[in-house]
C-alpha positions as CSV (number, residue, x, y, z in Angstrom):
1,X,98.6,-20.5,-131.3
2,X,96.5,-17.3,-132.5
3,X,96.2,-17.3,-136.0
4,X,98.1,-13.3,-135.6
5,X,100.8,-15.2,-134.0
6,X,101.4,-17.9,-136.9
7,X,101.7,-15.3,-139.6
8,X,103.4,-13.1,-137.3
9,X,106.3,-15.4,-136.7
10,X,106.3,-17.3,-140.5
11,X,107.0,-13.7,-141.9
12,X,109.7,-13.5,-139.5
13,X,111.2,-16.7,-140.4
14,X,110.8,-16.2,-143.9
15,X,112.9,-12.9,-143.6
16,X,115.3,-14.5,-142.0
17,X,116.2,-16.3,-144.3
18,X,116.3,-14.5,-147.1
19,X,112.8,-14.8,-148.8
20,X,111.6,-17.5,-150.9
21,X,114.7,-17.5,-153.2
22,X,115.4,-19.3,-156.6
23,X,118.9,-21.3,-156.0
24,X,119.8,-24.0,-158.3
25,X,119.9,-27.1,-156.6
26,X,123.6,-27.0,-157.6
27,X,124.2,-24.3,-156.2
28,X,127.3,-24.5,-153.9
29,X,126.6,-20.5,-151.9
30,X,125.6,-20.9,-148.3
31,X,123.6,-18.6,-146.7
32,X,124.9,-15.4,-145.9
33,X,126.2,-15.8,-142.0
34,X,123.8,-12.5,-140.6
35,X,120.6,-14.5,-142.3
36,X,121.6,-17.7,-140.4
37,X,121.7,-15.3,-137.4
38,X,118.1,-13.4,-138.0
39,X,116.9,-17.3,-138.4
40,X,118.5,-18.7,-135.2
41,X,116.6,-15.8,-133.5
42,X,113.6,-15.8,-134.7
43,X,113.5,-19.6,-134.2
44,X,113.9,-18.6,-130.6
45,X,111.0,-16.3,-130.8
46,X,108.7,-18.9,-132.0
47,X,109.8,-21.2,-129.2
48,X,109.0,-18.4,-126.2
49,X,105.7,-17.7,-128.1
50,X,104.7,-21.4,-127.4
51,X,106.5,-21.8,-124.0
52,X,104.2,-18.8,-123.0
53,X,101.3,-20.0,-124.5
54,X,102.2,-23.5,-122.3
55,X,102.5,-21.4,-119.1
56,X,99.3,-19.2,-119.7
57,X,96.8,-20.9,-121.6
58,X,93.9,-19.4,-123.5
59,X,90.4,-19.9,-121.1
60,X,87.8,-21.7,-122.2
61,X,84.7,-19.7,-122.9
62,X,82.4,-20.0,-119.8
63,X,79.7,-22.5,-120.5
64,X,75.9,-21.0,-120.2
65,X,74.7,-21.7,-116.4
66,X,72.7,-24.7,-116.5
67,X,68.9,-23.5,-114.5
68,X,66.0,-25.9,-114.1
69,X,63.8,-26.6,-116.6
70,X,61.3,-24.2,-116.7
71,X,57.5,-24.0,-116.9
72,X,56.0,-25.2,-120.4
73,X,53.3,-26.9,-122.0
74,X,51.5,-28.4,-120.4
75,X,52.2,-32.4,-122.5
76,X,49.8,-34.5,-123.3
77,X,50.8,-37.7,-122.2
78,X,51.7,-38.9,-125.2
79,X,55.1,-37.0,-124.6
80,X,56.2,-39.6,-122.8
81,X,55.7,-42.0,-125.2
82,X,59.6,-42.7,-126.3
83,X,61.0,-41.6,-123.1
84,X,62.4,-43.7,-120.3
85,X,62.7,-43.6,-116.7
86,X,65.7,-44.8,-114.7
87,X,65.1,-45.1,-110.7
88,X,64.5,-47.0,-107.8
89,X,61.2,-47.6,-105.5
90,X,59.6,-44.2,-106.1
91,X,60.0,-44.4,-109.5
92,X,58.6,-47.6,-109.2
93,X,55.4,-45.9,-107.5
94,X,55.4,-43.1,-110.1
95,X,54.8,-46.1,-112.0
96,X,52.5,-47.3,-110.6
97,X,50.3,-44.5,-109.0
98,X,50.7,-41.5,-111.3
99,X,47.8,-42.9,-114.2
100,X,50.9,-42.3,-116.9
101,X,50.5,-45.5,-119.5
102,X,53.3,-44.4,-121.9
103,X,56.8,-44.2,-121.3
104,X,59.5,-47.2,-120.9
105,X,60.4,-48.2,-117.2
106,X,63.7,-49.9,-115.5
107,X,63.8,-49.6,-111.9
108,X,64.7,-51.6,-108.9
109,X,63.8,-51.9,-105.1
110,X,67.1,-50.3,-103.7
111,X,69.0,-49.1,-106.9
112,X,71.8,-46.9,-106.5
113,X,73.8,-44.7,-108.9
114,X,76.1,-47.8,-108.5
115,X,73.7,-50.8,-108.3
116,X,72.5,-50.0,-111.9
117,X,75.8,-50.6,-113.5
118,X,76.1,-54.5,-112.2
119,X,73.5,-55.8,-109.7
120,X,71.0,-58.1,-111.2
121,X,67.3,-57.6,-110.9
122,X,64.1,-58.6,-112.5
123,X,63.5,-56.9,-115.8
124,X,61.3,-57.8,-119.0
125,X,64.8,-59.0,-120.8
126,X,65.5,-61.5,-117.8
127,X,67.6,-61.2,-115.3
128,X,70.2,-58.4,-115.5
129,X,71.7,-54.6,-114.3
130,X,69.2,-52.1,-115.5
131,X,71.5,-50.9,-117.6
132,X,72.2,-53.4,-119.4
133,X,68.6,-54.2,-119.7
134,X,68.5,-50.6,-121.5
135,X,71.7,-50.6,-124.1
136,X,70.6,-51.1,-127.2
137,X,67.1,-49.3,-127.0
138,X,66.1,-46.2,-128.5
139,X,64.8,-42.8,-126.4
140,X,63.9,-39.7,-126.8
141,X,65.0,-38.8,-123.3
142,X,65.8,-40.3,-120.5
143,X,64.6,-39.1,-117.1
144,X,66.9,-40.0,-114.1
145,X,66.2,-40.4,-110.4
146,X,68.3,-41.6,-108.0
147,X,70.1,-40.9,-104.7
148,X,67.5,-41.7,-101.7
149,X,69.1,-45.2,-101.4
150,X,72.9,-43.6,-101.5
151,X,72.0,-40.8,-98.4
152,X,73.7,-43.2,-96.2
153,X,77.1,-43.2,-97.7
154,X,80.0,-41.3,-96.6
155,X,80.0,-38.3,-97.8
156,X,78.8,-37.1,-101.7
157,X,81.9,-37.3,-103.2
158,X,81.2,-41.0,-103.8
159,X,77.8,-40.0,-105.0
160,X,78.8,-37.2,-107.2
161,X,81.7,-39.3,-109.1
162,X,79.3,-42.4,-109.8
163,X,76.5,-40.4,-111.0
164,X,79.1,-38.9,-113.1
165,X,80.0,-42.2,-114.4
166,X,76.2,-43.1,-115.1
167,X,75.8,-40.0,-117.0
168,X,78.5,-40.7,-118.9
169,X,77.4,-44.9,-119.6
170,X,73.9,-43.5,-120.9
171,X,75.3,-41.2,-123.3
172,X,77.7,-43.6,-124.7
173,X,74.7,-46.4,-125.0
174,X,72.1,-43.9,-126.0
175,X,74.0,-41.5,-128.1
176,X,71.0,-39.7,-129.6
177,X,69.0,-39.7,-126.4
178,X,69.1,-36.0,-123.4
179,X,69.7,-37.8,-120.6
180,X,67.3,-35.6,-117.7
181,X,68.4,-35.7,-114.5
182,X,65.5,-34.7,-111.6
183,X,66.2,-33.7,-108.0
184,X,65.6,-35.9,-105.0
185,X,62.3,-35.7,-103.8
186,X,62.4,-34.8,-99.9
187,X,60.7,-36.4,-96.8
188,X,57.9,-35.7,-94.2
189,X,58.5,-34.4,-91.0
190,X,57.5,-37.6,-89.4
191,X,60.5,-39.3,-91.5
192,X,63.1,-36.0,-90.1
193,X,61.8,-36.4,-86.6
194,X,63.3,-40.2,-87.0
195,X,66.7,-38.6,-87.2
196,X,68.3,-41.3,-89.4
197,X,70.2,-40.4,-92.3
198,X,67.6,-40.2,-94.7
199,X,66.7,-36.8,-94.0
200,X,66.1,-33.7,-95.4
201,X,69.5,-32.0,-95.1
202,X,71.2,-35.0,-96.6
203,X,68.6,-34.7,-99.2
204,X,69.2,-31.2,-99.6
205,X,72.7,-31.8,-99.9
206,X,72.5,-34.7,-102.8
207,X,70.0,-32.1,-105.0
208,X,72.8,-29.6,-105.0
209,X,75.3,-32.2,-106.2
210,X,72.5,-32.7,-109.1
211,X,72.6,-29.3,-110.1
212,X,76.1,-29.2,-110.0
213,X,76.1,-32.5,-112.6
214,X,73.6,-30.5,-114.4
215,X,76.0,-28.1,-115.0
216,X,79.1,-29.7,-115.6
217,X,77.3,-32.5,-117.6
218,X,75.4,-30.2,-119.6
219,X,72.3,-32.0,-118.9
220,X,68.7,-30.5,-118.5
221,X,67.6,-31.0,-115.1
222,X,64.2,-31.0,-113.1
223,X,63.7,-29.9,-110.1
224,X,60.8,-32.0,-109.2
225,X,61.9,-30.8,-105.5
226,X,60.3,-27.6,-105.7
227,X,57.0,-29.0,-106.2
228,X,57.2,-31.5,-103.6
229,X,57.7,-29.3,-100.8
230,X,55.8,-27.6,-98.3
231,X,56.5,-24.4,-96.3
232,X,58.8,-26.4,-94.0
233,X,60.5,-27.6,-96.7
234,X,59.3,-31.3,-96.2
235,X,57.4,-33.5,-98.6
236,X,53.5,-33.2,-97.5
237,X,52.0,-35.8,-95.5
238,X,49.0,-36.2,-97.2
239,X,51.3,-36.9,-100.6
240,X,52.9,-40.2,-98.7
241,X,51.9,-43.1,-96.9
242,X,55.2,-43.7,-95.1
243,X,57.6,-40.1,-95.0
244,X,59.6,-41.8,-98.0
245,X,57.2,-43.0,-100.9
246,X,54.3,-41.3,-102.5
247,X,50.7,-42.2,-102.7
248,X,48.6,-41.7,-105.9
249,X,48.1,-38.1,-104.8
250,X,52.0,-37.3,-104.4
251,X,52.7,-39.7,-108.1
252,X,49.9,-37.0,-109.8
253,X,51.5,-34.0,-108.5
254,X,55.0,-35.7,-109.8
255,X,53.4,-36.4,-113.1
256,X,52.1,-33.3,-113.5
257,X,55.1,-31.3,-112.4
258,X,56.8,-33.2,-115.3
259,X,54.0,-32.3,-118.0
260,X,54.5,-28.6,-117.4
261,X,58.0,-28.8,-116.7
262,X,58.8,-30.9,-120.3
263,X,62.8,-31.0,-121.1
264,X,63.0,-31.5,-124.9
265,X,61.4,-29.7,-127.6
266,X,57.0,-30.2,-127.5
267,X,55.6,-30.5,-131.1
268,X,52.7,-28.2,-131.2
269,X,50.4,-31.0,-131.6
270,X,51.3,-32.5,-128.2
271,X,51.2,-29.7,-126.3
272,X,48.1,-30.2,-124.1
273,X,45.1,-27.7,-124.3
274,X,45.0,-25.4,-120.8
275,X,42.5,-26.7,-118.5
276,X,39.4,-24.1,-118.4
277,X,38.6,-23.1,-115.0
C-alpha cells in the first residue's frame, strides 16, 4: 500500500477511536457508541483500499530494452582469460581454429540446451554433463552458444523454456559470473538448398528467441549473427567447409567479432591498441 494511503487510513482509525487516550487500566467506561461506529467504518475503508489495490495492482517499472552488445575495444586476448565458453561442435571449432589460447572450454559433439544438464561426455574432470563439469569454478563471464542441434524440435517453445532453465542453473552455480548469451550462427546456401530443418529460417527463428531471453533474463547478448552473414543472409562459403561448421577463417572472424564486441567492463590496460592501417 502507498505510503499516502497508510497514514491516510491510521489517522482515520486513530480518530475513530478517540485519539490516543490515557484510561486507567481500571477503567470500567466503554467507548462512546458513535466512536465504535467511526471505527467500524473506517476499518471498512482500509479493507476496500486493499481489495482495490488486489484488483488493480501497481505496474512494475518497465525494464530497460535489452540491445546487443555494442562495438568496443577492441580486447586483447587476454580478456578472455577467466571467461568460459559453453557450446556444442562449433564452439568446439572456435576452439580449435580461431588462434584464442585463453579462456576455459566445455563443449560436446551434439549438446543441446538440454543435453548439458545430464548427458555424459568427455571432459578434463572425467566423465560427466558439462554442467556439472563447470559447478564449482570461477568466471568472469560465461559465453553461451547453443541451438543448431535443437532446430529439429517441435517448435521453440521447448527451446525457449530449457534455455530458460540453463540460464537460470548457471546463475545459481556461478553467482558472481554474466552469463552472455550469443546468437546462432546461420548456414550457407548450399546447406538451405538441402531443405532439411537446419536452415536458415529455423535459425532465424531460434536467434529471436535469444533476444527475447536476453531480455527477460537480463542477460547481455551477442549477436555474433550479424557478422556472420552475407547479403543473402547466409553464412559465407568461403567461412565453412561443410554449410554448418567454420573453418579457421570463419573461427577468426568469430573471434574477432567477440574482441570488439566485449560484454563486461575492459580495464584500460586490456583494451587492445587499434591496428594502423
Amino acid at each position: 500500500m502507498p505510503a499516502i494511503l497508510v497514514l491516510m487510513v491510521t489517522a482515520a482509525l486513530v480518530a475513530a477511536s478517540g485519539g490516543h487516550r490515557s484510561v486507567a487500566a481500571d477503567s470500567p467506561a466503554p467507548a462512546p457508541a458513535e466512536h465504535r461506529i467511526q471505527l467500524a467504518e473506517a476499518t471498512e475503508a482500509v479493507r476496500s483500499v486493499l481489495a482495490e489495490e488486489a484488483r488493480n495492482p501497481e505496474p512494475e517499472a518497465p525494464r530497460p530494452p535489452v540491445v546487443p552488445v555494442p562495438e568496443g575495444g577492441p580486447v586483447e586476448d587476454t580478456y578472455f582469460e577467466n571467461i568460459a565458453f559453453l557450446g556444442d561442435s562449433r564452439t568446439q571449432g572456435f576452439q580449435l581454429y580461431s588462434g584464442l589460447k585463453t579462456g576455459a572450454y566445455y563443449t560436446a559433439v551434439g549438446a543441446t540446451v538440454e543435453s548439458v544438464f545430464t548427458k555424459k561426455v568427455e571432459t578434463e574432470g572425467g566423465k560427466m554433463p558439462l554442467l556439472d563439469a563447470m559447478a564449482g569454478k570461477t568466471y568472469d563471464m560465461i559465453y553461451v552458444m547453443l541451438g543448431v542441434n535443437e532446430l529439429g524440435w517441435n517448435g521453440t517453445e521447448i527451446y525457449h523454456n530449457q534455455y530458460a532453465k540453463l540460464i537460470d542453473r548457471l546463475r545459481e552455480d556461478h553467482p558472481d559470473s554474466l552469463v552472455v548469451l550469443q546468437t546462432l550462427i546461420p548456414v550457407s546456401a548450399k546447406q538451405e538448398a538441402k531443405k532439411s530443418y537446419v536452415n536458415n529460417t529455423r535459425i532465424a527463428a531460434y536467434n529471436e528467441v535469444i533476444r527475447q531471453l536476453a531480455e527477460e533474463k537480463q542477460c547481455p547478448y551477442v549477436d555474433v549473427a550479424s557478422a556472420m552473414t552475407d547479403e543473402k543472409g547466409c553464412l559465407r562459403s568461403d567461412w565453412t567447409s561443410d554449410g554448418v561448421h567454420l573453418n579457421t577463417k570463419g573461427c577468426k572472424a568469430w573471434l574477432e567479432y567477440l574482441r570488439t564486441h566485449p560484454a563486461g567492463e575492459v580495464p584500460e590496460a586490456e583494451a587492445a591498441a587499434p591496428a594502423e592501417n
